[in-house]
N, C-alpha and C positions, 0 to 999 in steps of 0.2 A: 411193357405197359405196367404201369404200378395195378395191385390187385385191389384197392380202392378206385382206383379211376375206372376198372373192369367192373367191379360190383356196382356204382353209380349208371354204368352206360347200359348191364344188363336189366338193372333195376328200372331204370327209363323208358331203354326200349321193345321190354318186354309187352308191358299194360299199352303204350302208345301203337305198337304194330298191332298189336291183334286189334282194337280199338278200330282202326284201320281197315284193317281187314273186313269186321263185321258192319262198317258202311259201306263197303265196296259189295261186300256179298248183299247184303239188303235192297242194295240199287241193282243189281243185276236182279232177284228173284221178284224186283216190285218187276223192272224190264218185261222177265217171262212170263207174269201174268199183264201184262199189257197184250204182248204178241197172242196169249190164249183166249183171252178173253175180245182182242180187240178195241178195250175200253183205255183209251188214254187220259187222265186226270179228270172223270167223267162225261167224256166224250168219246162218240163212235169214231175208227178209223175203218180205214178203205184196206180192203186186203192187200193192195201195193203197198200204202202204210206197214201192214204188218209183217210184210216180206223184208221191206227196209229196216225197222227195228229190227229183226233178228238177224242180218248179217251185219246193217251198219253200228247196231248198237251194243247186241248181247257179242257178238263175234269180237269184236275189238274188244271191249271189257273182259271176256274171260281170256284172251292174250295180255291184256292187262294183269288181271288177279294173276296168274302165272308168273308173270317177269316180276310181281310185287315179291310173293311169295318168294322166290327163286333169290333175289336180290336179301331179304331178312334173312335168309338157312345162310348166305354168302356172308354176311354181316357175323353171325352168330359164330361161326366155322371159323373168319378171321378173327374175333375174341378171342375165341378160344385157343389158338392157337400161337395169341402173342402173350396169353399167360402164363404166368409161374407155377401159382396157388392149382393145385387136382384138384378141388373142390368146385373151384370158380372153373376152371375147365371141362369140368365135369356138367355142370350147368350149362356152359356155354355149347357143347356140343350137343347136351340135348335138345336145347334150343335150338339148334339146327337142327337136327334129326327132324323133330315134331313140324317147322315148316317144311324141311323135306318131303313129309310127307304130305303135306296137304298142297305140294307143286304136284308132287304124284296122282293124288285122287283130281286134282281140279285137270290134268293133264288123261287121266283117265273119263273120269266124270263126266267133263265138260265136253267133248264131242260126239259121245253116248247122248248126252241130253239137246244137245245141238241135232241126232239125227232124228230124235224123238219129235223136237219141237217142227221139223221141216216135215215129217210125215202126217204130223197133226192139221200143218196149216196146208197140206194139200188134201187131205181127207174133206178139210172145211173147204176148199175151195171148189170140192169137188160136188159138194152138196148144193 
């Protein structure tokens, strides 16, 4: 791959993924305060509501964010890999790295905060 065509596609898909990223992570933590609170777009829900949002909504989404994430490091990794230029190489596997890691924290994170939210919404149901 020419090392221009490589600087255009890191140049691109750098701002566009995370961009990305931070509506997916926003719609997931407005989610967790729906399930906390109970409050959906100013409306009360019913604890089954809130049991349903949290595996059918937040559960699939942060499998979601994961395979997003997982998918950009995979992208990044093959840049890097079909370039010439260290420099742009250089770049490209950091690129990977930094989503690698945040497939890691949301792969750590997120079933941490998954058993937190499920302890919460039985504390409340238990009141």
């Amino acid at each position: 791959m020419p090392n221009a065509t490589a600087l255009i596609l890191l140049g691109a898909t750098l701002p566009l993924s995370y961009m990305v990223l931070l509506f997916g992570d926003r719609w997931f933590h407005n989610r967790v305060d729906a399930v906390i609170t109970g409050v959906v777009r100013g409306v009360a829900v019913s604890s089954r509501h809130r049991w349903l949002l949290l595996f059918n909504s937040l559960l699939t989404h942060l499998v979601a964010l994961v395979a997003y994430c997982s998918l950009v490091a995979f992208f990044f990794a093959q840049l890097g890999t079909n370039v010439s230029d260290p420099g742009i190489k250089w770049l490209a596997y950091t690129a990977a790295i930094v989503w690698g890691v945040g497939v890691a924290i949301y792969l750590v994170l997120g079933p941490s905060f998954l058993v937190h939210l499920v302890s919460t919404l039985r504390a409340i149901d238990a009141e």
